[in-house]
N, C-alpha and C positions, 0 to 999 in steps of 0.2 A: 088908282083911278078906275072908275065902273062907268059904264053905261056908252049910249049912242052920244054923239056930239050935241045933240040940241039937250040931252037930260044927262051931262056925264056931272058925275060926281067925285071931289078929291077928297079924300082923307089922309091928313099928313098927322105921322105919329112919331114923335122924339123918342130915340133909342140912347142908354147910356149905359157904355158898357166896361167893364174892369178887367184887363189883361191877366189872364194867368192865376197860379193859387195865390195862395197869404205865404207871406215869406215871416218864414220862423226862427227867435234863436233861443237859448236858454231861460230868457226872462220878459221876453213879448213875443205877439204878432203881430205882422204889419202890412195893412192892406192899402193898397195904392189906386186911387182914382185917377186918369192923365188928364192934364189940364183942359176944359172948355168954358164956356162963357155962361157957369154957374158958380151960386155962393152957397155955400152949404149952412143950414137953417138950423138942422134939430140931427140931431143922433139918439137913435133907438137900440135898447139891446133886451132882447127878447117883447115884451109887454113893456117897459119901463122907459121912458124918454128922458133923458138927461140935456139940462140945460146946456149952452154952449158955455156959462162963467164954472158949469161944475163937471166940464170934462176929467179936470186933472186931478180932483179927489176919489172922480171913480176909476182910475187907474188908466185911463186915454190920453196917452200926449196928441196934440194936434200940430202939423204941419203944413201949412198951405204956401210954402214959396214956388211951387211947379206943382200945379194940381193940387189934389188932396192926400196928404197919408198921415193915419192913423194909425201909432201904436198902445195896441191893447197890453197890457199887461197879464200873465199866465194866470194871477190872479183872480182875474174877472172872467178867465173861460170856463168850458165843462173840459172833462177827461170821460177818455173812454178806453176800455179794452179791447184789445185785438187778438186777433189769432197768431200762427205761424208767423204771415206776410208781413206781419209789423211788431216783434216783439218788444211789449211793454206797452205804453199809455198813448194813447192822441188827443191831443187838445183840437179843441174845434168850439163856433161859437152858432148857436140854433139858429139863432137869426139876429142877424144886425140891419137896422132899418137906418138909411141917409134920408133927408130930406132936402133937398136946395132950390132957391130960389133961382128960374131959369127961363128968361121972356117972361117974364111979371106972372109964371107962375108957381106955385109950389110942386115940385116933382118929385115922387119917393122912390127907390130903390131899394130892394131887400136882399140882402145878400146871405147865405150861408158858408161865409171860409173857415176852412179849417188846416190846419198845419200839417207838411208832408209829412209821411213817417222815413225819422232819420232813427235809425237804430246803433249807429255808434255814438253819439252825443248824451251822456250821462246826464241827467237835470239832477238838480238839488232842487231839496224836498220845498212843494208846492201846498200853500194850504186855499181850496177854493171854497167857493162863494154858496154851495151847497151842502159847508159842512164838512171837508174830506182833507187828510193831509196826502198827498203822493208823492213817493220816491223807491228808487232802486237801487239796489245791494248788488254790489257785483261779485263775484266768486274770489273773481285777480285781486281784492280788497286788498287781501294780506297773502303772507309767506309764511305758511304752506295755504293756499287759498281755501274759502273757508268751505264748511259742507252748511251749503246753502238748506238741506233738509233739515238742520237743526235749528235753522234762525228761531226765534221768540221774540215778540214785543212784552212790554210789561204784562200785560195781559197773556197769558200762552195757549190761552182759545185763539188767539188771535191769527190768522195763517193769513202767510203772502195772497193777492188775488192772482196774479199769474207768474208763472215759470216756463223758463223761453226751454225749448226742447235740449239745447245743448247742456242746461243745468248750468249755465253762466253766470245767469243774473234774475233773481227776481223783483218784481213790483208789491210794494204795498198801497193799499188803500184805506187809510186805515180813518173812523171817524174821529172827529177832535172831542167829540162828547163821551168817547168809551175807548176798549181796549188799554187802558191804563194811559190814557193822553192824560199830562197834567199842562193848567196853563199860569200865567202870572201877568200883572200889569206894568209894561214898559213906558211911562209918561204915558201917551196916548195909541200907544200899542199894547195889544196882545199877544205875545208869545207862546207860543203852543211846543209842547214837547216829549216827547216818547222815547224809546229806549230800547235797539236791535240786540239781542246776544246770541251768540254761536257758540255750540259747543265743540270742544278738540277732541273727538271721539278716536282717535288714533295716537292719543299721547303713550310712548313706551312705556312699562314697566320702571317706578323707581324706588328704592330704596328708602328709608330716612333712619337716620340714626340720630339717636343723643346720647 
């Protein structure tokens, strides 16, 4: 509210706001709207708007019994690299646009979540939507655990993107189009597949006789 009594002016502006980060587990993210006296219209992720009948082919479950929450699928995020403070990958998504219908008008909201970084939860390998498979090798794999310096993918140009300072575990990123990725047709999936070795550079001394 501006001005003197005889020329004041109101301007009311709806705020709508999302508590807290995206709650993450091995195979979504899920971000939570709490319930108000809106219907949500359109879902956008990045540039791309996806109808509400084709949430569920682009990896979105929808849930509207209290509010709104959406779970995305790891699938449909990006990854990214960290340093020290997060060793290994973080998924996050650039922008997720809501649209809902709210007092007869269209209101958008843009959100950027992205998933804490939990660094004892292992993921299995992720193939995303720009092309990349990721996953991590842990040392503790096996007995005697393994020397993570000698990993190889099919390809042996191919080296881990990061290595956590302890020498515990590393991350690959590897593309689906190179590095020795082969793929094959599963009915209506594509299978993508590649190949870690380590070598046992401290095998004793043995013998062989015939």
């Amino acid at each position: 509210t501006y001005g003197p009594p005889e020329r004041r002016l109101t301007v009311e502006s709806r705020m709508l706001c999302a508590p807290g980060p995206a709650v993450c587990n091995g195979t979504h993210m899920t971000v939570v709207i709490p319930a108000f006296p809106g219907t949500l219209k359109a879902v956008g992720i990045e540039d791309k708007t996806i109808p509400m009948d084709q949430l569920q082919e682009n990896g979105i479950a929808l849930d509207t019994k209290r509010g709104v929450k959406l779970h995305v699928s790891r699938e449909v995020l990006k990854f990214r690299l960290h340093g020290e403070s997060c060793p290994g990958v973080q998924s996050y998504m650039s922008a997720l646009k809501l649209a809902f219908q709210f007092h007869g008008e269209i209101v958008a909201m843009v959100m950027h979540p992205e998933c804490p970084c939990d660094q004892h939860i292992p993921l299995a390998a992720v193939c995303t939507q720009d092309g990349y498979m990721d996953f991590q090798v842990l040392a503790d794999s096996t007995v005697p655990p393994l020397d993570l310096d000698t990993l190889k993918l099919r390809d042996p140009a191919c080296k881990p993107a990061f290595k956590s300072s302890l020498n515990d575990r590393v991350w690959f990123h590897v593309p689906l189009s190179g590095c020795g990725t082969r793929y094959w047709l599963d009915g209506e999936k594509i299978i993508y597949e590649n190949e870690v070795r380590a070598l046992w550079t401290d095998l004793p001394l043995r013998r062989i006789s015939r």
